[in-house]
C-alpha positions as CSV (number, residue, x, y, z in Angstrom):
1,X,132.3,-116.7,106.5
2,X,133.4,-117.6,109.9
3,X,135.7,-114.8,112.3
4,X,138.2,-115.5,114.6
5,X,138.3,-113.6,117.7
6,X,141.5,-112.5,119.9
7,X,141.0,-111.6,123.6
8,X,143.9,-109.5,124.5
9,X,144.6,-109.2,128.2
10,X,146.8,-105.9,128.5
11,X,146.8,-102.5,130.4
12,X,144.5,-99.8,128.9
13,X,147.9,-97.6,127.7
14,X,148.7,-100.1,125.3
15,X,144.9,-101.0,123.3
16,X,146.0,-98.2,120.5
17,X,148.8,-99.0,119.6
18,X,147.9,-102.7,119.8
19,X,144.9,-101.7,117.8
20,X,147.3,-100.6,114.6
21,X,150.0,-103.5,115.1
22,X,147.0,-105.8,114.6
23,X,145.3,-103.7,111.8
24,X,148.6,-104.3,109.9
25,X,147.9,-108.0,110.5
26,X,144.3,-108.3,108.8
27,X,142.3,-107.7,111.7
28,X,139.2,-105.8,111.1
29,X,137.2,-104.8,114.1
30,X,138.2,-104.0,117.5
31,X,136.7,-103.4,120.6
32,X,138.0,-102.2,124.3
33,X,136.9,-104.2,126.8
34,X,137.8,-103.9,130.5
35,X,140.4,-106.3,129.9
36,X,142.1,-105.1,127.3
37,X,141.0,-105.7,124.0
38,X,139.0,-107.7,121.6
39,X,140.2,-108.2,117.8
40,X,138.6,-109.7,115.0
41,X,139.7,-111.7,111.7
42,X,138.1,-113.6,109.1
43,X,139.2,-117.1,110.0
44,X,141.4,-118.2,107.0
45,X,143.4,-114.8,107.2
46,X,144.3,-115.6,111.3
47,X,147.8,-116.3,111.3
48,X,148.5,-116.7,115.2
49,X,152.5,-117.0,114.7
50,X,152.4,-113.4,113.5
51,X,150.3,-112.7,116.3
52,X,152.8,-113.9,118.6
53,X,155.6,-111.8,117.2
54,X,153.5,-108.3,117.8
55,X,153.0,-109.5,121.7
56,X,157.0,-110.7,121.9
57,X,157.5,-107.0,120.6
58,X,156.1,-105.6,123.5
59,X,156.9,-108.1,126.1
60,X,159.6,-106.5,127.9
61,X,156.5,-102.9,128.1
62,X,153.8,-104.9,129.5
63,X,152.4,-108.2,130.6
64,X,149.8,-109.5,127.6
65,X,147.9,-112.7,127.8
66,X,145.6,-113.8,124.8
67,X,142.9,-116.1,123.9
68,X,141.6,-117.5,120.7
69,X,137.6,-118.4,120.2
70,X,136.1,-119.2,116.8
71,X,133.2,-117.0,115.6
72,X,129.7,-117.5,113.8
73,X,129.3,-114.9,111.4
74,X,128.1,-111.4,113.2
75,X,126.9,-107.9,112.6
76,X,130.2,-106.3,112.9
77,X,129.1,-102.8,113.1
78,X,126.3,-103.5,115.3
79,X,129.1,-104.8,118.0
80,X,131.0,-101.6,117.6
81,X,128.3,-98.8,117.5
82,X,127.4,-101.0,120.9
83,X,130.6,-99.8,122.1
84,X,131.7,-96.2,121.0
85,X,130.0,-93.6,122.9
86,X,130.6,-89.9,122.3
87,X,133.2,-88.1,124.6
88,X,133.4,-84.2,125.4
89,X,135.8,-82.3,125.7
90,X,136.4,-79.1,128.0
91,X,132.7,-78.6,127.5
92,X,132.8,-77.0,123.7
93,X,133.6,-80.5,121.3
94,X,131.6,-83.2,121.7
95,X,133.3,-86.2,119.1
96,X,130.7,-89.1,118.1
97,X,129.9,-91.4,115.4
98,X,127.6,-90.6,112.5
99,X,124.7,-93.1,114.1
100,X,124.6,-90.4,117.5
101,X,122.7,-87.5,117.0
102,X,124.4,-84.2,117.3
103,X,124.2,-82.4,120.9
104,X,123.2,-78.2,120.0
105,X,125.0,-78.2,123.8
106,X,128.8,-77.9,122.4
107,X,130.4,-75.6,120.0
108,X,132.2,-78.6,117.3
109,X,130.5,-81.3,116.6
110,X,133.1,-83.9,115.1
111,X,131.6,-86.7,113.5
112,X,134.3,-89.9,113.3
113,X,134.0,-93.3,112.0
114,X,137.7,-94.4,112.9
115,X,137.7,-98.0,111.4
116,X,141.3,-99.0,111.8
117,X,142.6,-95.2,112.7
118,X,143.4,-93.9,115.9
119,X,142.0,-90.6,117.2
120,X,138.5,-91.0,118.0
121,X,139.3,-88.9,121.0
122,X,139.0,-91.6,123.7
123,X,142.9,-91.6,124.2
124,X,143.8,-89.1,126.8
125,X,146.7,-88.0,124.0
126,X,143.9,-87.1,121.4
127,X,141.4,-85.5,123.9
128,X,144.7,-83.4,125.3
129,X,145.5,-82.4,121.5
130,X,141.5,-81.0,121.2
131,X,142.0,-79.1,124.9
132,X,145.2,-77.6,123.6
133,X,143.9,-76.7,120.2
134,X,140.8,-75.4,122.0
135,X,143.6,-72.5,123.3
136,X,144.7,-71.3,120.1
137,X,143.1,-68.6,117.5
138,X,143.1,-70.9,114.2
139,X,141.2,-68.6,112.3
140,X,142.2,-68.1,108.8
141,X,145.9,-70.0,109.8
142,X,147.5,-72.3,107.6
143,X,147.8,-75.9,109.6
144,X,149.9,-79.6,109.4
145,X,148.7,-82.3,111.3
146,X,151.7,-84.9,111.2
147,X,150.3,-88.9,111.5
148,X,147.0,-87.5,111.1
149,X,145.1,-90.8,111.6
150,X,141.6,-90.7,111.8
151,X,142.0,-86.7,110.9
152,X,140.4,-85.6,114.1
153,X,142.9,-82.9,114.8
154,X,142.7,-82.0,111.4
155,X,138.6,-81.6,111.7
156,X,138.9,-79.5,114.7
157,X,141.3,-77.4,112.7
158,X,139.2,-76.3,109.7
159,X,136.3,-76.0,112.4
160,X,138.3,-73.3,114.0
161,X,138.7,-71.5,110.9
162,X,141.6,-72.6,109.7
163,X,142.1,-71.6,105.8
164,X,143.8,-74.7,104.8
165,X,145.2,-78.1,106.9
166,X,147.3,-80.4,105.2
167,X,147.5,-84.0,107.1
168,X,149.8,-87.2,106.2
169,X,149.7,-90.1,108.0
170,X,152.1,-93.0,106.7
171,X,148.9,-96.0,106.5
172,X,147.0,-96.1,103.6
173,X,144.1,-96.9,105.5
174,X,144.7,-94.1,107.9
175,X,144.7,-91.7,104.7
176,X,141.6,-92.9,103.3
177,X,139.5,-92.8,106.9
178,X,140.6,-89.4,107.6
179,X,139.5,-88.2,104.0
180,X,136.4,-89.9,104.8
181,X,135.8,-87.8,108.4
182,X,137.1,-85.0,106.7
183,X,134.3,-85.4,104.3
184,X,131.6,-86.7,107.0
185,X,132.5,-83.0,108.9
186,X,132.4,-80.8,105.6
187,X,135.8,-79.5,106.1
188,X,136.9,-79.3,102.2
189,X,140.2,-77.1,103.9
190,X,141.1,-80.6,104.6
191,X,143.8,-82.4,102.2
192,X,145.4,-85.8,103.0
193,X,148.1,-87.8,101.4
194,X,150.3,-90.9,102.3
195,X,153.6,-90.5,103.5
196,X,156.1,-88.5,105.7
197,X,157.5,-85.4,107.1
198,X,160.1,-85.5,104.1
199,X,157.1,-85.2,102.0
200,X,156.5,-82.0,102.9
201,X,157.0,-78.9,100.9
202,X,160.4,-77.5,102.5
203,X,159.4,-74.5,101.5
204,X,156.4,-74.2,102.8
205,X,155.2,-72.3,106.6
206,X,153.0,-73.0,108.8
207,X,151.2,-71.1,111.8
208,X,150.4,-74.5,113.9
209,X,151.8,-77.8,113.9
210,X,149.8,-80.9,115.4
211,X,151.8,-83.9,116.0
212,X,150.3,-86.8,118.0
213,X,153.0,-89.2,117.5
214,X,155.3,-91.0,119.5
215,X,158.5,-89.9,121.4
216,X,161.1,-91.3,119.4
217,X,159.3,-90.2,116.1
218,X,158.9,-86.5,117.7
219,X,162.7,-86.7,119.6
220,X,163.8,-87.0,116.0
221,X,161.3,-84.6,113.9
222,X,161.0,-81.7,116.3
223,X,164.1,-79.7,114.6
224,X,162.5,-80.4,111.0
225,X,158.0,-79.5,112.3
226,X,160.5,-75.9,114.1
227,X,161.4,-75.3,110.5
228,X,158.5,-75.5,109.0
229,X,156.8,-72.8,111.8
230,X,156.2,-69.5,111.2
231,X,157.5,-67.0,113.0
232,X,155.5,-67.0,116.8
233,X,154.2,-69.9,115.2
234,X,152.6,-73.1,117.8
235,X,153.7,-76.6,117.9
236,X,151.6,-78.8,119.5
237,X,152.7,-82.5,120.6
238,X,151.6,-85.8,122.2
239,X,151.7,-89.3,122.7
240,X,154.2,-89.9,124.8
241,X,154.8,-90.5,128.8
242,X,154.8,-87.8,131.7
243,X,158.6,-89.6,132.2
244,X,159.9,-88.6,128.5
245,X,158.4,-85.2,128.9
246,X,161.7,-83.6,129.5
247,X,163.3,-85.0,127.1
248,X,160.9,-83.7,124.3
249,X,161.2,-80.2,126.2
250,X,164.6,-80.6,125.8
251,X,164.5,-81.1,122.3
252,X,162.3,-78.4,121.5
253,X,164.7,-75.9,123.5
254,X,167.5,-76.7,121.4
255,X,165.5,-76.0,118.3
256,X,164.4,-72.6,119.6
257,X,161.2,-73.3,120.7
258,X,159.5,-72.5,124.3
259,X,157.2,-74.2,126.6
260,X,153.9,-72.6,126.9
261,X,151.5,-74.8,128.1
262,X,151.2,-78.8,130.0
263,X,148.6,-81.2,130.0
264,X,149.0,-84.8,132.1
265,X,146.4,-87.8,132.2
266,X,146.8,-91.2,133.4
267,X,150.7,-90.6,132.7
268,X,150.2,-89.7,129.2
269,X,151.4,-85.9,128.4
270,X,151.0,-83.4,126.2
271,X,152.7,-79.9,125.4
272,X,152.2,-76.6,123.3
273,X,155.5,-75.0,122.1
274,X,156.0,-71.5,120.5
275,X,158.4,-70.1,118.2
């Protein structure tokens, strides 16, 4: 079985969410390159039409340039585990595949195989989640991580000491990877479904609130994840630009939240919010 393999030309901020649109498409393996990015596809599922139509999509964001080569069958996993290296964060998580050996050095070890998922803590809006999360007491808390993909955030969580983390994340594949790590980590505190925010229990509260989404999704959901908070509860939010910052602020202030703490890399921003 022959693979197809896309060279995408495009600025470093845009490989994620590249990464899903093509995931949706039938590509199974990706790797960052220091181009852009590299997808792959079993030959007679390449449909380069559909291809085009994710790129026109983001046209008017960024410039993205492509070429197409024909693959010999490969070791797929090999190519990857080539690629991922472990990352650290503020000195006390260190997040690596289950082929790297733990390091005794760091407080959480998080073990993630991300497949198609985002999250393996490489994005500077994943590793800014772990930093915030590092800043808060989850011990014996009751936790939702909101688009949950690979369930990192979700991992740290229960490692913390949370008593019980319920993630969603709206791809089936996302659901079942995050189980997976959830698994991989021995966080059984962990539960997972597909779906949305209007899935959620009304009626339930929680202490902290994770959501490592996108702006328009958070401009919309903030009022909803502020009802669902406790009392002095935490929200915690990312993936979005420095530039749209206020504007989530904003948000959050009319739902009764505060500001409490800011973190900025490479443009991308994240913020902590109390009730």
């Amino acid at each position: 079985m022959n693979y197809t393999e896309v060279q995408l030309t495009v600025l470093p901020d845009f490989t994620d969410i590249l990464t899903a649109e093509l995931g949706e498409l039938g590509f199974e393996s990706f790797v960052e390159t220091d181009e852009g990015l590299n997808a792959y596809i079993v030959e007679s599922d390449f449909d380069e039409p559909a291809l085009q139509e994710v790129i026109a999509k983001y046209a008017d964001q960024t410039a993205i340039a492509y070429e197409v080569n024909s693959l010999e069958k490969k070791n797929w996993n090999a190519e990857w585990e080539k690629e991922y290296e472990p990352i650290e964060v503020a000195d006390q998580v260190r997040v690596r595949a289950s082929f790297h050996e733990s390091d005794a050095r760091f407080r959480y070890d998080i073990v993630i195989n991300p497949k198609m998922s985002f999250g393996t803590g490489h994005h500077e809006t994943t590793a800014m989640m772990l930093e915030h999360q590092l800043g808060l007491d989850f011990a014996g808390k009751t936790v939702l991580d909101v688009g949950s993909g690979t369930g990192i955030l979700a991992v740290l969580a229960a490692k913390m000491g949370a008593d019980a983390v319920l993630a969603f994340d709206i791809e089936e594949w996302a659901v079942e990877n995050a189980r997976e790590n959830a698994e991989l980590n021995e966080c059984p505190q962990v539960t997972v479904f597909q779906g949305t925010i209007a899935d959620v229990d009304p009626t339930n509260r929680y202490d902290i609130i994770l959501a490592n989404i996108n702006r328009n999704v958070l401009l919309a959901e903030i009022p909803l994840y502020t009802s669902l908070l406790i009392e002095n509860g935490h929200l915690l939010v990312s993936g979005f630009y420095e530039a749209d910052a206020p504007d989530i602020a904003q948000k959050a202030t009319e739902s009764g939240l505060t500001t409490s703490n800011t973190l900025v890399r490479n443009q991308w921003t994240s913020l902590v919010f109390d009730k």
